[in-house]
N, C-alpha and C positions, 0 to 999 in steps of 0.2 A: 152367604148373604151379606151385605154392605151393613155394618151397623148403625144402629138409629140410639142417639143419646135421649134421656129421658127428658120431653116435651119437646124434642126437636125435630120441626119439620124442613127442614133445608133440605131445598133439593140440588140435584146439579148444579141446575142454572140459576139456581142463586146462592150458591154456598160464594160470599165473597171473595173475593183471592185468587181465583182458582185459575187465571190466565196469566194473572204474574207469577202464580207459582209453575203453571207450566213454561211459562217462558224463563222462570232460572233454574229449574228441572232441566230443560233444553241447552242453554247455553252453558250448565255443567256437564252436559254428559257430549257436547262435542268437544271440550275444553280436554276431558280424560279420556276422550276414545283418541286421543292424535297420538296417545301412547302406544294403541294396538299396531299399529303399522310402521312406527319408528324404523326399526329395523331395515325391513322390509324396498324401506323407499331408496335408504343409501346402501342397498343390498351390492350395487356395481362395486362405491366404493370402498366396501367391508373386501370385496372378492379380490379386489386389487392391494390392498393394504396390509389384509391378514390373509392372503393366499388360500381362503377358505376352499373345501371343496363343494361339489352338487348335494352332498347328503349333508352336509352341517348348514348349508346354506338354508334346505329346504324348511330345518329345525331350528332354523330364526327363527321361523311364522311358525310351525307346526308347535312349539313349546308353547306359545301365545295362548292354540285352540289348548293344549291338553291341562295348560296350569288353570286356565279358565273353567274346563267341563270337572276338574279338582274342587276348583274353589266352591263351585256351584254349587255341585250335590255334598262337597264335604258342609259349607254353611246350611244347607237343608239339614242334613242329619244331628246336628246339633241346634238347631233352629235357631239361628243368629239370627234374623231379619228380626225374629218376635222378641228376644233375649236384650237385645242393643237397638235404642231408637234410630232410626233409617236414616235421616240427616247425617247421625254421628255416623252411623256404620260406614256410610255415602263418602265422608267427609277420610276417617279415617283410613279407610281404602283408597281412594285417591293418593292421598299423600304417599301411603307405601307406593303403588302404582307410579309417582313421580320419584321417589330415589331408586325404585329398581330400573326403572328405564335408565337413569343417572349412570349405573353403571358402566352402561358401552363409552362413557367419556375415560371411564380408568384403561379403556382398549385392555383387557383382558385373559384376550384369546374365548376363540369358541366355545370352549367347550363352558366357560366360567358365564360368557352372554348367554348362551342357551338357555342355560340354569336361572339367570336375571330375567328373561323374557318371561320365562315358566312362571315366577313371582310376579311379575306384571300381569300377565292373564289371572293369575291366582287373586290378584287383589283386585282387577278388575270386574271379578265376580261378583265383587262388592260394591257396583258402583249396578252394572245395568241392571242386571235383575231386581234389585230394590228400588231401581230406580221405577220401572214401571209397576209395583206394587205403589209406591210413593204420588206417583202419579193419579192411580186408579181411589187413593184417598178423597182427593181433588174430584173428581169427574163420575159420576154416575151414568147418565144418559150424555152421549157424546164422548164415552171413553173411545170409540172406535176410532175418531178422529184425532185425540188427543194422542193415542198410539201411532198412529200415521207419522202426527211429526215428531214423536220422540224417538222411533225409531226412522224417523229420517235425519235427527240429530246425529244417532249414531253414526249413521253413514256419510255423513258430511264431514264428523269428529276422524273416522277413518280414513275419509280420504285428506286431510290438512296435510301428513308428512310431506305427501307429493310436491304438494303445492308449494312446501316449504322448499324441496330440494330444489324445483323451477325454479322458485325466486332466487336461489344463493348457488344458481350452478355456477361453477367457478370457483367457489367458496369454499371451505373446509368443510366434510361433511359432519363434523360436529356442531355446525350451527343449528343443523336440522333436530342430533338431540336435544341442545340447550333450548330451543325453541317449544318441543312436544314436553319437555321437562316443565319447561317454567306453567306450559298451558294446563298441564295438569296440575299442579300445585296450585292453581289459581281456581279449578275446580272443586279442590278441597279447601277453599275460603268460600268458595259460594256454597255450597253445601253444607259447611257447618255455620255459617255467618248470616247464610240468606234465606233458609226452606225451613218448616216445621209440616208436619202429616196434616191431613185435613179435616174435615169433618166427618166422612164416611171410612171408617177406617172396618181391617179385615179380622176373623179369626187365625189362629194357625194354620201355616199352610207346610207335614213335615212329609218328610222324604220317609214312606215305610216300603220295604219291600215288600212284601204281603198287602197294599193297598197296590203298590205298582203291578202288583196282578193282575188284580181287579181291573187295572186299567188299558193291560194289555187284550183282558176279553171283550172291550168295548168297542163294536165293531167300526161304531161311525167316529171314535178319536182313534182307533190302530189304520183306517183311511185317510185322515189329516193327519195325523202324522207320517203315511208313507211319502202324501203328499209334500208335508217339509223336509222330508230326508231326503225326497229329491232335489227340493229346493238348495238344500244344503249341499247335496254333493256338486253343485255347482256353484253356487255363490262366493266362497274363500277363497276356494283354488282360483276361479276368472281375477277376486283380489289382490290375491297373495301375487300372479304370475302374469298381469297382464302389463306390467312394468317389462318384463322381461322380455313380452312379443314385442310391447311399443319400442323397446331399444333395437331388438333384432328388424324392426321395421325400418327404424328412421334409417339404418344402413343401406337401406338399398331403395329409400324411396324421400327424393330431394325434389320441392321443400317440403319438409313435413307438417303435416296438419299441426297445428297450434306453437308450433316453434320447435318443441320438444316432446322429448317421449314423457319425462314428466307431468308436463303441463297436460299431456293427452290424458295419461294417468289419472289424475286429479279431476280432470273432468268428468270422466268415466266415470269413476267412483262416485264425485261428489255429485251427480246429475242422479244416480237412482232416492235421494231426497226429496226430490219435486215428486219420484215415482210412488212412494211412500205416502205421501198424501192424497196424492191422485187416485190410489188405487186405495184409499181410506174411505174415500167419499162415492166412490164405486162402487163399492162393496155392498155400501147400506142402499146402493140403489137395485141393484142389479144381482148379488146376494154374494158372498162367499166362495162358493163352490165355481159358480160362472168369471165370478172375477181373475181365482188364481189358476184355473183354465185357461184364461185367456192368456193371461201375463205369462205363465210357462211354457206356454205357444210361441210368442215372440219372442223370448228369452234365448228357446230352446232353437228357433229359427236362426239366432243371431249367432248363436253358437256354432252352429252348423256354416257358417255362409261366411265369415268373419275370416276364412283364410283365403278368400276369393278376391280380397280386400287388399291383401297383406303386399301386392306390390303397386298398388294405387289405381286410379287416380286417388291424389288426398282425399278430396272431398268423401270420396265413398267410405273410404277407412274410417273416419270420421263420422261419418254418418251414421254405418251400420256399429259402430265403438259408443256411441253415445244410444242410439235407441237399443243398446244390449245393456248399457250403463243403468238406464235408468227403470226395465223391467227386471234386472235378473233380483231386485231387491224388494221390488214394489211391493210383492203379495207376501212379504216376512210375517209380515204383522198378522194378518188375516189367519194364517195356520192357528196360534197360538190365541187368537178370538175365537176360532171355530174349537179347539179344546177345550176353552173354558165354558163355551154354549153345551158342548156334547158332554164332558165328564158329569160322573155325580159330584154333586153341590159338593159331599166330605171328602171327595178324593182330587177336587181342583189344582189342588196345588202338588200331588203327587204327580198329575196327569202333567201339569206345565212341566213340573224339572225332569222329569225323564224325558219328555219333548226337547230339551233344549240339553240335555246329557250325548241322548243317542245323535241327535241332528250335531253337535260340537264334534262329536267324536269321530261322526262321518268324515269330516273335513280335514282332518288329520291324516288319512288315508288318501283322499283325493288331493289335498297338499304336496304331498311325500313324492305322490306316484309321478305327476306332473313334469319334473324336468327329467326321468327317466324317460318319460313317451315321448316329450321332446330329443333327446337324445336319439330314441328309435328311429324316430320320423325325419332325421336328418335336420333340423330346427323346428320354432316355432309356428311357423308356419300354421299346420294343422295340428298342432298338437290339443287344442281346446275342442277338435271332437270327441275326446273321450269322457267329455262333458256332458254330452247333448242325452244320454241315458237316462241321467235324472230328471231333466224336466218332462221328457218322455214319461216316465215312470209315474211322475209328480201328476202329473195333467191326467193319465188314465186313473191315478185315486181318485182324484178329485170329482172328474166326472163319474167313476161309478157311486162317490158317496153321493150324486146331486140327486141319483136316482132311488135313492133308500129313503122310507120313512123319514128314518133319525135327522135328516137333512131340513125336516119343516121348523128345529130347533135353532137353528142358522140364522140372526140376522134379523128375528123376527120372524121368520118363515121366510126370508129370500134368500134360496139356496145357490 
């Protein structure tokens, strides 16, 4: 339960502050997520430079998910969030998060990035997950929406390398690190310079196995969550690899939509931002369960049809690249609302980080496997059907949890 200081009745909507703080909440955590995809964007020119193969390639991104899903539950177990004020925590994990990415300026070799990447997610743990605790200090009624855009931050923060490498194609691809370097550095001056916690602030929230029991016998969060692990088995991978179809595209289909496979990148990514809020405000209308329904629908459709695309006309590419951009993200949020509605009150925070443990770790797997299926299937083409499962999977939880009791708990009762 939100705590209440003695004779203080602030509520949400009028705890002062609470819009500038979400707005440099925001503009720090897209500033230190342009470090998650670093890699990733100048991934051609890593493959050209350092002769990397398919398997170290795919563990540029795949270190990201696994030093992250480390960092995560390793700071739960020791309950860092509660132990070190969230600012500092925020602040000081950035900073590391901007000299490990620093690293790929020393060019290395793979095996030493890999390991750099791994520390980047690892400290990155330290930035979003506190950050939306940090957040929810700020916001009581209307945290639904205040999550919308923080996790549309992050996906905007995700998608900047792209953009970076569009802007300076031609350019050395170290501009693009010195650029996600400096952005995240600059993250941890806002966070430690600019935010303090709010007025509603939380109890401990720790990582116990024997509570994550508990929270696996809970039938209406082992539902949302099957629903985000569908979420998840498609979300990183489309990430992490749809650079990789937009290049195999632009080869064989002149002019290409947006100039470049970059730029197309970048938009794709950064357009499920708008989705994030859209489907924030959705949610409280329409409820939960019907919202991320629908969006794994589309998602899951976009997935499926997206190689139909792959020799034009532009416009379609495009088309169906941007409304896959902006659902396959939209209903992030909503999973990890619907846990905190459905867990018990003392196991909330056990219930989120194993949410965000097992969904991380899924991604790892659907990462890895990705330019092998490509391989199989003779390019990219079709290879992001092996996508289309999860949201399939995602959408049948979701709608069975719509029809359970425990769903009147969702949203206010909009399930």
């Amino acid at each position: 339960m939100p705590r209440q200081f003695p004779g203080d009745r602030v509520t949400a909507d009028q705890a002062p502050g609470r819009w500038r703080a979400l707005a440099l909440i925001c503009a720090g955590v897209v500033c230190a997520m342009t470090s998650w995809f670093s890699a990733t964007a100048i991934l051609p020119d890593l493959v050209r430079d350092w002769g990397i193969g398919p398997g170290a390639q795919a563990w540029l991104t795949n270190a990201v998910q696994l030093g992250f899903v480390a960092g995560a539950v390793g700071a739960s177990l020791v309950n860092l969030p509660d132990i070190v004020a969230l600012p500092r925590l925020m602040a000081i994990s950035a900073l590391v998060a901007a000299l490990a990415n620093a690293v790929l300026l020393l060019e290395p070799g793979a095996g030493a990035a890999i390991a750099a990447r791994a520390l980047t997610g690892a400290a990155l743990a330290g930035v979003y997950p506190p950050a939306i605790k940090l957040m929810a200090t700020w916001f009581m009624r209307g945290r639904g929406l205040a999550l919308g855009f923080l996790i549309g931050a992050l996906t905007l923060g995700s998608s900047m390398p792209h953009l970076l490498r569009a802007l300076t194609e031609g350019l050395d691809w170290r501009a693009v690190v010195i650029g996600t370097t400096a952005a995240t550095g600059l993250a941890a001056a806002l966070f430690g310079l600019g935010l303090a916690e709010g007025p509603h602030g939380f109890g401990r929230a720790t990582f116990d196995p024997r509570q994550s029991l508990a929270a696996l016998r809970n039938r209406g969060v082992m539902l949302a969550n099957l629903g985000y692990f569908g979420h998840m088995w498609e979300l990183y991978a489309m990430w992490a690899w749809f650079l990789a179809f937009a290049t195999a595209a632009e080869t064989e289909l002149l002019p290409f939509p947006t100039g470049s496979a970059s730029m197309l990148t970048f938009l794709v990514v950064a357009s499920g931002g708008l989705g994030c809020v859209l489907a924030g405000a959705l949610s409280d209308r329409i409820g939960r369960c019907a919202t991320t329904a629908l969006i794994m629908g589309l998602s899951g459709a976009s997935a499926l049809v997206i190689g139909f695309a792959f020799d034009g006309p532009g416009w379609l590419l495009a088309l169906v690249a941007l409304v896959w951009g902006v659902t396959i993200v939209a209903d992030s949020a909503q999973f990890s609302a619907a846990v905190t509605e459905l867990a018990e009150p003392r196991f909330v925070g056990t219930a989120v980080t194993l949410q965000l443990g097992i969904g991380f770790a899924l991604t790892v797997l659907a990462i890895q496997i990705m330019p092998w299926v490509a391989g199989a299937m003779g390019g990219w083409r079709w290879a992001f059907l092996v996508l289309v499962p999860g949201p399939v999977i995602g959408t049948a939880a979701m709608l069975w949890l719509r029809r359970l009791p425990e769903a009147a708990q969702l949203a206010g009762g909009r399930r």
